[in-house]
MINU-971532 format. One record per residue (C-alpha): residue in three letters; x, y, z. Coordinates in steps of 0.5 Angstrom, whole numbers, padded with zeros to 4 digits, always signed. Layout:
BEGIN
ALAXYZ...
This chain:
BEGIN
UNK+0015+0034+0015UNK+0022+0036+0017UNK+0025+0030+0014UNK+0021+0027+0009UNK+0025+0021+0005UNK+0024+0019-0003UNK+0018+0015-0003UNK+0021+0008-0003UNK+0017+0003-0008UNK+0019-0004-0004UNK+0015-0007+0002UNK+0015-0013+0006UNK+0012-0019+0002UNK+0011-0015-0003UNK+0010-0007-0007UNK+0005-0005-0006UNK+0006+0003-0008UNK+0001+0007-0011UNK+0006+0008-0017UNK+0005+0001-0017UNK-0002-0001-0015UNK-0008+0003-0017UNK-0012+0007-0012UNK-0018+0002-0014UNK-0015-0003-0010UNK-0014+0000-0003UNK-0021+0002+0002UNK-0019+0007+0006UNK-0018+0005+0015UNK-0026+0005+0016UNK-0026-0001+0011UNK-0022-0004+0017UNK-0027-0002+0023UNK-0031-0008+0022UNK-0026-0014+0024UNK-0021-0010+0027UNK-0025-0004+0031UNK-0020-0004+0037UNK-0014-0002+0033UNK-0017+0003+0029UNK-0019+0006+0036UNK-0012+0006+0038UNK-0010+0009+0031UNK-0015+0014+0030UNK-0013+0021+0032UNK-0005+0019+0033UNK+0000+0022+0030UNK+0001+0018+0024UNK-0007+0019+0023UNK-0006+0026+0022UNK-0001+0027+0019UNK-0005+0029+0013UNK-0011+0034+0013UNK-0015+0039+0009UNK-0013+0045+0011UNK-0019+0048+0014UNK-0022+0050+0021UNK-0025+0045+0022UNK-0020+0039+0021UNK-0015+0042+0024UNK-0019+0046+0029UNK-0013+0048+0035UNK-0008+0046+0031UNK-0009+0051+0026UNK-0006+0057+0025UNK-0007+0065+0028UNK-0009+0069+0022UNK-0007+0076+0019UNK+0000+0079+0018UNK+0005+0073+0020UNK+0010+0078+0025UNK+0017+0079+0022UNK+0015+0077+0016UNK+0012+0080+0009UNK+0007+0075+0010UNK-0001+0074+0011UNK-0005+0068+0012UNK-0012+0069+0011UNK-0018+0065+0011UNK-0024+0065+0006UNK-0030+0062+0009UNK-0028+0056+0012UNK-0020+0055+0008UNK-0014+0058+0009UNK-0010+0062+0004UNK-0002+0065+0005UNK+0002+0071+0001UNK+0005+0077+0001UNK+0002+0083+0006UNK-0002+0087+0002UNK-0002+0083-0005UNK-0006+0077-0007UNK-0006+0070-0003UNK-0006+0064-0006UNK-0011+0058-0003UNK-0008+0053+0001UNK-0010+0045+0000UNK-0006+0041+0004UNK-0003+0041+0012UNK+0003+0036+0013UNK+0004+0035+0019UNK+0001+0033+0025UNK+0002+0039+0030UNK+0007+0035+0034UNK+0011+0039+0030UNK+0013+0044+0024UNK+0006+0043+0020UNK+0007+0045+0013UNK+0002+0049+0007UNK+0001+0047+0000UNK-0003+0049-0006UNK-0004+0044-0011UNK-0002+0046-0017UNK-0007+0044-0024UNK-0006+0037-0020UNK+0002+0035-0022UNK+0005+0041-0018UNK+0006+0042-0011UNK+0007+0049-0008UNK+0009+0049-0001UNK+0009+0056+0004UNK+0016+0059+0005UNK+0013+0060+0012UNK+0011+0055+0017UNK+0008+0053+0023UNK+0009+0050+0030UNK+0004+0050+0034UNK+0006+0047+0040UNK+0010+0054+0041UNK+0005+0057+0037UNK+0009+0061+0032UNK+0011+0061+0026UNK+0019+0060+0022UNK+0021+0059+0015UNK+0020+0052+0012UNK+0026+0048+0013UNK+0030+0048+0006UNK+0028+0055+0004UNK+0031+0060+0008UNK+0035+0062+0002UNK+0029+0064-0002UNK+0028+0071-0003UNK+0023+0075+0003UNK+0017+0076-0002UNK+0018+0069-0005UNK+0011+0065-0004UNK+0015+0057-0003UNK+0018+0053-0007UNK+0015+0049-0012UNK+0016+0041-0013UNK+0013+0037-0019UNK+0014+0030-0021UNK+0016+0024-0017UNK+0018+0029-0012UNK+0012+0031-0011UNK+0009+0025-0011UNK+0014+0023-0006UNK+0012+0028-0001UNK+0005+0027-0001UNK+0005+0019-0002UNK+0010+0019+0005UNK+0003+0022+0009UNK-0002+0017+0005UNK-0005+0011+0004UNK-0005+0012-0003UNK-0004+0018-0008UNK-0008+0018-0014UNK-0005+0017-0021UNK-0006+0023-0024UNK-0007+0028-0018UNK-0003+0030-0012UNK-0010+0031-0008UNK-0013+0025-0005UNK-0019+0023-0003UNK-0020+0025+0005UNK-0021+0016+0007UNK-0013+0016+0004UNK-0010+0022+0007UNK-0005+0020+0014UNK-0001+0014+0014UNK-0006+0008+0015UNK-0007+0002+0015UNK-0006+0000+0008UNK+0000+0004+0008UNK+0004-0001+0012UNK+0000-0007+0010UNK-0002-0006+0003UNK-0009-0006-0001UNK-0014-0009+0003UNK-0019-0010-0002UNK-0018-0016-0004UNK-0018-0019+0003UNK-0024-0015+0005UNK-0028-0018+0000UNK-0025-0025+0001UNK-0027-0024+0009UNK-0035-0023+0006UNK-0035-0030+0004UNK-0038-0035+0009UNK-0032-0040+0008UNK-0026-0034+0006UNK-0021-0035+0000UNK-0014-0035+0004UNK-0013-0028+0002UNK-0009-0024+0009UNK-0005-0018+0009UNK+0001-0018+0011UNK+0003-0019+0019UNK+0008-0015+0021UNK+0009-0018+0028UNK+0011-0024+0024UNK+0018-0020+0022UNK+0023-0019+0025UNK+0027-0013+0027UNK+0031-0011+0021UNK+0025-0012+0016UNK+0020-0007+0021UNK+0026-0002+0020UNK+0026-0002+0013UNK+0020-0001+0013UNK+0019+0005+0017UNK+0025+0007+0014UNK+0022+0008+0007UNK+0019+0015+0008UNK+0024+0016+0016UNK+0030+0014+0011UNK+0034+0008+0015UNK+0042+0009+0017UNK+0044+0007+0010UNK+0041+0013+0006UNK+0043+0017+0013UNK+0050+0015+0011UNK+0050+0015+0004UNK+0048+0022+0004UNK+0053+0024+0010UNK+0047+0026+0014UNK+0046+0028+0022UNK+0043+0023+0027UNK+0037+0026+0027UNK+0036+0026+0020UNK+0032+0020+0022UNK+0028+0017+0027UNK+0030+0010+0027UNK+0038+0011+0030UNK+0038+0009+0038UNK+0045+0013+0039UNK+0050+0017+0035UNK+0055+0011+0036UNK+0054+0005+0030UNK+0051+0008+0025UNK+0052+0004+0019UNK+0048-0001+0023UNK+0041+0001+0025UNK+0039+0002+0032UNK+0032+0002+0033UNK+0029-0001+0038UNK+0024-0005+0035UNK+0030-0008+0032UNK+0034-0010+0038UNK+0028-0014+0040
């Protein structure tokens, strides 16, 4: 959420982006359950798992925001039946789609818009601390502005870095492929799931990333982290991503999964 990079379409062994592979090809993590149920336990509920959720009160349960007027602001969040809506005080309110973030942090709102467009909430929450602050990226909006409005691959980058897989012609997933699952970092699974049905299975694995070295991992986390080199391209802070280790070398990157 605070700092999502462009979606990138290269992955190890192969692309296997939704720009790329159609949504017909991935499965969803409980297509998994059944040959890997231990590492669908540890997955399931985990920040990654989260990262992406309808927003209504049963999804977010704790995590979902306070309603009524947000303070110091000219904002409201109500709910209708069990969905949120956002908008200015005494004005009307727009629905509310999708919540990014998994509640560790900032946790954003967005309105998907005629299925090409994402509009996201001016305001945002935290609910650790439980309070409310300006979505990193519109402070400059005016105070009775509703959010900013992406649209085209921008859009698409922003909710494919919190998927599975993102439809080809809508911005609204299906729930199965909402947070970053397993097919996110493996690839479509519907070709090895329907080979392991087969009394004698056609050698047809996903990738295993335990087999990659440290350099590769980082890459690969870095396609929606960003890596040092997007970090230094764009002459950004450290914290601009998850992957350096210090502030010393950053054209080189620092993780420790590539000290290993």
């Amino acid at each position: 959420f605070f700092f999502s990079s462009r979606r990138r379409h290269t992955r190890l062994q192969g692309d296997w982006s939704s720009d790329v592979c159609s949504s017909d090809l991935f499965l969803g993590n409980e297509a998994c359950m059944g040959c890997h149920p231990q590492e669908l336990k540890v997955h399931k509920g985990s920040r990654h798992d989260m990262t992406l959720r309808p927003f209504t009160k049963k999804e977010l349960g704790d995590e979902a925001p306070p309603t009524g007027s947000i303070p110091n602001t000219e904002y409201q969040m109500v709910t209708i039946g069990e969905k949120y809506a956002f908008g200015a005080a005494n004005g009307d309110v727009k629905m509310l789609d999708l919540a990014f973030g998994s509640g560790k942090s900032g946790m954003a709102f967005t309105t998907v818009v005629q299925n090409t467009a994402l509009a996201e909430a001016r305001i945002s929450y935290f609910p650790p601390g439980k309070q409310w602050y300006i979505t990193p990226g519109q402070e400059q909006l005016s105070g009775d502005t509703l959010g900013n409005v992406s649209q085209g691959n921008s859009a698409r980058q922003c909710v494919g870095c919190h998927t599975i897989t993102v439809p080809e012609h809508s911005l609204l997933p299906e729930r199965k492929f909402m947070g970053v699952g397993c097919e996110a970092c493996h690839g479509p699974g519907s070709l090895h799931a329907e080979a392991m049905r087969h009394p004698k299975p056609a050698n047809i694995f996903m990738p295993k990333l335990i087999k990659e070295d440290g350099k590769a991992i980082a890459e690969l986390c870095g396609r929606c982290h960003r890596t040092t080199k997007d970090v230094t391209a764009k002459n950004l802070k450290r914290e601009h991503t998850d992957l350096f280790r210090s502030e010393e070398h950053t054209s080189e990157l620092q993780s420790p999964c590539n000290l290993v």
